[in-house]
C-alpha positions in Angstrom: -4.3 5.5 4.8 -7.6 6.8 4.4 -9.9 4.9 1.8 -13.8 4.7 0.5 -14.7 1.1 0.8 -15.0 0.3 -2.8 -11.4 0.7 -3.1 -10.2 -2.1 -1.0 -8.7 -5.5 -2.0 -9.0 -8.9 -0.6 -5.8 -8.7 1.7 -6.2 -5.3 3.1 -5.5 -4.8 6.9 -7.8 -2.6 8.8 -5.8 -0.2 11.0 -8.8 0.9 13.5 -12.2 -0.4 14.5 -15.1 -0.1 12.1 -18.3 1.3 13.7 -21.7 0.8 12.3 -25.3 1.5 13.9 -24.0 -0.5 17.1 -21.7 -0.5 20.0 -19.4 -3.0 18.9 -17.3 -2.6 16.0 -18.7 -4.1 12.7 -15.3 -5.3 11.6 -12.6 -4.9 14.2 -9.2 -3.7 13.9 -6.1 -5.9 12.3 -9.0 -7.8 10.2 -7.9 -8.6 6.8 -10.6 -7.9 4.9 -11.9 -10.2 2.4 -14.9 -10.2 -0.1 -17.6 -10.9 2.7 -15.8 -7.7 4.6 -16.9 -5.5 1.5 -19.9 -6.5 1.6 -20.8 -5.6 4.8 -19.2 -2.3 4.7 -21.6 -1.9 1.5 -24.9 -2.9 3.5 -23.6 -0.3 6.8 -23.5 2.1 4.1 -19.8 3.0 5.4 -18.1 6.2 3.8 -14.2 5.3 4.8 -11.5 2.9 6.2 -8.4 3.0 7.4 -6.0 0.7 6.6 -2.1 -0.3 6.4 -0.2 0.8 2.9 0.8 -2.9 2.3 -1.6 -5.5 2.1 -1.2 -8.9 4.5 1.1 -11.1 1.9 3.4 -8.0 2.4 3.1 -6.5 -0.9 2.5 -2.5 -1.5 -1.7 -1.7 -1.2 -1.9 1.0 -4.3 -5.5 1.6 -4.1 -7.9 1.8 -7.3 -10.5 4.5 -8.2 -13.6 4.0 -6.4 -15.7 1.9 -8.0 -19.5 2.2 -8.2 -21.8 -0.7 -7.0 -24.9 -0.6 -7.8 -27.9 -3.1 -6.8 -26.1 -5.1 -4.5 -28.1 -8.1 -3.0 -28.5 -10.9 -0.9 -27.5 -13.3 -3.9 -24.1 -14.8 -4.1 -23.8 -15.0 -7.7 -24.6 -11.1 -8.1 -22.5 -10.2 -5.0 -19.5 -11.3 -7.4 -20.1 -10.1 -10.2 -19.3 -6.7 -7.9 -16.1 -7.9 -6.8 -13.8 -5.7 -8.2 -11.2 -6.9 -10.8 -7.8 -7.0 -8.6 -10.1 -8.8 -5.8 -10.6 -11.4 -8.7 -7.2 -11.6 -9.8 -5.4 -11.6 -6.1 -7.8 -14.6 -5.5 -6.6 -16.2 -8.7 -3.0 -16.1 -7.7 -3.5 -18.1 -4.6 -5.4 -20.2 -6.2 -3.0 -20.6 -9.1 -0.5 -21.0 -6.1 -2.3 -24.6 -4.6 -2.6 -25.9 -7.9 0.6 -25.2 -8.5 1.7 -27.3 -5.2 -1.1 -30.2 -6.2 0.9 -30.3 -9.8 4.4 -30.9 -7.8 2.6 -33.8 -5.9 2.4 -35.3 -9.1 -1.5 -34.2 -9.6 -3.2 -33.9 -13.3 -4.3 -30.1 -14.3 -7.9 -30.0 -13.5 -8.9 -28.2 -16.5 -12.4 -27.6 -15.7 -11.1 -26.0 -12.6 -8.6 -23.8 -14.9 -11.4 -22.4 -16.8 -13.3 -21.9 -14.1 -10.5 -20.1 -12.3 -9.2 -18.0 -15.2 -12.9 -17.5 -17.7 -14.2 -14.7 -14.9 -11.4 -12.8 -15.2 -10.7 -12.7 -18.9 -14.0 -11.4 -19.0 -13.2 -8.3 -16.8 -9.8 -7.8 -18.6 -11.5 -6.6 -21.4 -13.4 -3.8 -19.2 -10.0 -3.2 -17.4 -7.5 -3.3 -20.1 -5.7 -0.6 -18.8 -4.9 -2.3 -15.4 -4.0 -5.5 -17.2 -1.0 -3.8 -17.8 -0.1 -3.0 -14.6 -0.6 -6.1 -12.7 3.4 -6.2 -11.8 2.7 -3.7 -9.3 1.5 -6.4 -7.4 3.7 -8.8 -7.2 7.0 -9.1 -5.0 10.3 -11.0 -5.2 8.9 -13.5 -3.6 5.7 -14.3 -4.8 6.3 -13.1 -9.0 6.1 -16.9 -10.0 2.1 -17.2 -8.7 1.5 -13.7 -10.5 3.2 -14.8 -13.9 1.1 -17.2 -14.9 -2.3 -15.6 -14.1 -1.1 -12.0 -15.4 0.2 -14.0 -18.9 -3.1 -15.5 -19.7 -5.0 -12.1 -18.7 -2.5 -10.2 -21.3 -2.7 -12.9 -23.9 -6.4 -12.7 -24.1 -6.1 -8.8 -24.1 -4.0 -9.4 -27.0 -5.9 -12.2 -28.8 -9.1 -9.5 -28.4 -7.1 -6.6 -29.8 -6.2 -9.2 -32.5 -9.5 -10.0 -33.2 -9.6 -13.4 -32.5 -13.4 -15.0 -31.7 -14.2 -15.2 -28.4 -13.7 -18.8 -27.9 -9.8 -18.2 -29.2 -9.5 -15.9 -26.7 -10.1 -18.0 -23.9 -8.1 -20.6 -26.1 -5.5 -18.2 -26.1 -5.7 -17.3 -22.5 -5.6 -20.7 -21.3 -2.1 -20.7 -23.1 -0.3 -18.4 -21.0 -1.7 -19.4 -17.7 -0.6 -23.0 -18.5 2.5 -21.8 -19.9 4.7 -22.5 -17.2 2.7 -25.4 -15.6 5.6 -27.4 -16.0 7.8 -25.7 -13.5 6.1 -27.8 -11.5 8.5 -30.6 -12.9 11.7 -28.3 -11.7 13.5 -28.6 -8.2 12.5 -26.1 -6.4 16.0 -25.3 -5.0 16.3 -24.1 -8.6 12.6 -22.8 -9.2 13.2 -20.1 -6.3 17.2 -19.3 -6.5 18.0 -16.0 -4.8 20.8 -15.6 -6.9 21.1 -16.1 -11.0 21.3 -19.1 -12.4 24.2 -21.2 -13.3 24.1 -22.7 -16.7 23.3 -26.4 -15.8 20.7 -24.7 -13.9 19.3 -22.3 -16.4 19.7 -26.0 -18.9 16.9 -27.4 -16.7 14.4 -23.9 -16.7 14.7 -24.2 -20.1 13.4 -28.0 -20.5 10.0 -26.4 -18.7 8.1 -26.0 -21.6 8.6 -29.8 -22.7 7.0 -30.7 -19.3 4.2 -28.1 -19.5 3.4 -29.9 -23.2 3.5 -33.0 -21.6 1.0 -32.1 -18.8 -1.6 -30.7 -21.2 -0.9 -32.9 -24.0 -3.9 -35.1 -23.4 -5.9 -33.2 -21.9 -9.3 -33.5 -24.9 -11.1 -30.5 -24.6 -7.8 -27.9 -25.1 -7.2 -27.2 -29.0 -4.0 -28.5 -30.2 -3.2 -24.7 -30.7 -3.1 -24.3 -26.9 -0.8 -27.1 -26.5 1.5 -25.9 -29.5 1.5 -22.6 -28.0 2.7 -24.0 -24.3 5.3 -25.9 -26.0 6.7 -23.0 -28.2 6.2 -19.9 -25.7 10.2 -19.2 -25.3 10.4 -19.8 -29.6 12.0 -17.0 -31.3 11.1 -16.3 -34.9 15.0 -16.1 -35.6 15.2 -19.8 -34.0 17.0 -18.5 -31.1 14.2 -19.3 -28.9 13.9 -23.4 -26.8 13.3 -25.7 -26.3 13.2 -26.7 -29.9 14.5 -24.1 -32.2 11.9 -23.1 -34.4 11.9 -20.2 -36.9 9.1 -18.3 -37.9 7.6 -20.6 -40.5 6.7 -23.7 -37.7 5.7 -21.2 -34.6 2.4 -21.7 -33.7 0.2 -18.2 -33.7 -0.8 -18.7 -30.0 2.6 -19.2 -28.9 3.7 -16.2 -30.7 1.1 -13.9 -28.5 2.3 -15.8 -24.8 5.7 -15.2 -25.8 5.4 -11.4 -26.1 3.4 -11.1 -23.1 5.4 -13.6 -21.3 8.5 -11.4 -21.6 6.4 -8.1 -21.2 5.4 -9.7 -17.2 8.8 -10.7 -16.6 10.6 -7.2 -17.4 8.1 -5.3 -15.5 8.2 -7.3 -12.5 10.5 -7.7 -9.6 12.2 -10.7 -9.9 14.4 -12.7 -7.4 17.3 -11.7 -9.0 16.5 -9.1 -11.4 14.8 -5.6 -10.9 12.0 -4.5 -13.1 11.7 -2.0 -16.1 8.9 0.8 -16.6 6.7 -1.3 -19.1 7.6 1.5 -22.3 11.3 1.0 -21.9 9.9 -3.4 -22.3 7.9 -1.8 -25.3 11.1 0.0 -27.2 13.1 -2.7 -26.4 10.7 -5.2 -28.0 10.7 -2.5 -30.9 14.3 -2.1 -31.3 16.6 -4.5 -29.2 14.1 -7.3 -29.8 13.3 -6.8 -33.3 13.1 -10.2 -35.5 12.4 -12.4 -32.1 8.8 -11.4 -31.7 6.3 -11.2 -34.2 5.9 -7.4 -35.1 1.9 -8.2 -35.1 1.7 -9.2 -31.8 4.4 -6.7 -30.8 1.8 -3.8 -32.4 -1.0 -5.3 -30.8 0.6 -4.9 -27.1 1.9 -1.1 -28.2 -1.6 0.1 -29.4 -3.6 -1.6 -26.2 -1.1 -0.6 -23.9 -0.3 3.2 -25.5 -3.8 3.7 -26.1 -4.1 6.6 -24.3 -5.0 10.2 -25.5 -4.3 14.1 -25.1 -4.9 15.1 -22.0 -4.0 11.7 -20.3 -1.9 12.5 -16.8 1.4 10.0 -16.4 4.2 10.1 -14.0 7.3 10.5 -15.6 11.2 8.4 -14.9 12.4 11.4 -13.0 9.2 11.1 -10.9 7.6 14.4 -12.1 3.9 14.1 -13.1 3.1 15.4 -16.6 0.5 15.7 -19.2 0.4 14.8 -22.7 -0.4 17.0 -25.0 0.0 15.9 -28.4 1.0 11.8 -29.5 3.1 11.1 -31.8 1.7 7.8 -34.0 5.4 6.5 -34.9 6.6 7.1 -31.3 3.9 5.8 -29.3 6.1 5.7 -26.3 7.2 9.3 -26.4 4.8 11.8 -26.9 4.9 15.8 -26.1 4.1 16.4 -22.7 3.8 19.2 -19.9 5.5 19.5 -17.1 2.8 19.8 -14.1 4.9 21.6 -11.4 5.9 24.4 -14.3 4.3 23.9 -17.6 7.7 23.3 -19.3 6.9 21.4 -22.5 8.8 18.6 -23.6 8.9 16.2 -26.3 10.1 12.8 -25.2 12.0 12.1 -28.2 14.3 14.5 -27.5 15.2 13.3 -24.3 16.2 9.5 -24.2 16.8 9.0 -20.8 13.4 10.1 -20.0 10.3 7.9 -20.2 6.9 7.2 -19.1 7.2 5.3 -16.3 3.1 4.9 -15.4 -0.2 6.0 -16.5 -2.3 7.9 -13.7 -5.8 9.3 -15.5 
């Protein structure tokens, strides 16, 4: 496919030569590109690329809306702060993916590295809210477990933010769901990465992972105690149906309460090794109506208005794969607003039709 240059993600594979001002090519074909790549394609002041529609890892390239970059230089530090956000967060899965490998060798969590790893990103969450949401479109059956963690601290700090938590608690917060899950380090991986669903002695050990992620960040100083409480009750219910413990509402820890909504959002949405995914609004009326009295119907708001935030005129592709507009919202139905039809400009209202849904936002 054919793509301006600002579009491109670390992991891209050029199909044909790039040509600048000389008679070898400036980036030859088969490269993958990474962020150096962009950047020279910035300085040769190159209009277009081709390149393949999956990216090297094997996953699906669905390429962003160019993105302006102004005032690029020769420093490093500003060069980066022009990497767009999916570069940042692709890089922060394989990342999360050798610590994850250190942490079943038996090493500590380096937190500073965490922080350093995850801060960047929270901050350009909160200027891409939108494809926060969407971050299970890039993960695969094989590689959802690196994703999860990164893509549950990125929507826990979009949460904490809608929530209006300071900004320090939403790092805090953040820091909770990408630890999360740390302790599936813990697990063997025969178990970690079945093809096929789990037994119940099997699903008995999944469940014990929160008590290992608590253990692993339990002394590390400079976390709050909120952050480790909220690693150890992420999979709580507010009914007590939740584990590892069996809390109720009264004892859960507000931090666990927000990972434990986005940690089910990710893992619906995403293409597991044994389960397919569901379009995020069926996650959302199913954490309205299924789930009701397991979540916290705060948090469960928060996620509904910074995810449905979206306004007349808005283009989305519907479950039937037909692209549609909406025209008018509907404040107690979030999820199914009046929309037209673009191939005929048949109106519809969504609650009048159950088996259709939004599956994804375009504009």
């Amino acid at each position: 496919m054919r793509i301006h240059p600002s579009q491109l993600v670390s992991g891209c594979m050029v199909t044909t030569d790039i040509m600048g001002k000389t008679n070898q090519p400036i980036i030859p074909k088969n490269t993958v590109i990474k962020p150096i790549h962009m950047t020279v394609l910035h300085k040769f002041l190159v209009n277009e690329v081709e390149v393949a529609p999956k990216l090297a890892s094997g996953e699906a390239f669905l390429p962003e809306h160019a993105i302006e970059e102004e005032n690029m230089d020769q420093d490093d530090h500003k060069e980066e702060q022009h990497i767009p956000f999916l570069n940042l967060y692709l890089e922060a899965v394989q990342e999360y993916k050798n610590m994850f490998k250190d942490w079943q060798s038996g090493a500590p969590i380096n937190i500073a590295k965490v922080r350093n790893l995850l801060v960047p990103l929270i901050e350009k969450a909160h200027e891409n809210k939108g494809k926060v949401f969407m971050l299970h479109h890039y993960s695969t059956k094989e590689n959802y477990f690196y994703h999860h963690s990164i893509a549950v601290g990125l929507l826990s700090a979009v949460i904490a933010h809608q929530l209006k938590y300071s900004h320090g608690e939403i790092i805090q917060v953040g820091l909770t769901g990408f630890l999360s899950d740390c302790g599936m380090a813990k697990i063997d991986e025969r178990i970690l990465f079945k093809k096929a669903p789990l037994v119940t002695p099997e699903f008995e050990e999944i469940k014990k992972h929160p008590t290992y992620s608590y253990r692993l960040v339990e002394n590390i100083p400079v976390l709050k105690n909120s952050v480790r409480l909220g690693v150890l009750q992420h999979h709580e219910r507010m009914d007590g149906s939740g584990y590892p413990i069996g809390l109720n509402s009264s004892k859960l820890n507000p931090y666990g309460k927000i990972v434990a909504v986005c940690d089910l959002y990710h893992a619906m949405t995403s293409e597991r090794l044994y389960r397919s995914k569901q379009s995020p609004f069926m996650v959302i009326e199913e954490l309205m109506q299924d789930q009701f009295g397991k979540f916290d119907h705060i948090v469960v708001q928060a996620l509904i208005i910074s995810m449905t935030n979206y306004s007349t005129g808005t283009h989305v592709r519907l479950s039937n794969n037909q692209n549609a507009e909406i025209i008018f919202m509907e404040p107690k139905l979030p999820t199914r607003p009046m929309v037209r039809l673009q191939h005929n400009e048949e109106i519809i209202h969504l609650k009048d039709h159950s088996s259709l849904f939004i599956e994804e936002i375009l504009t």
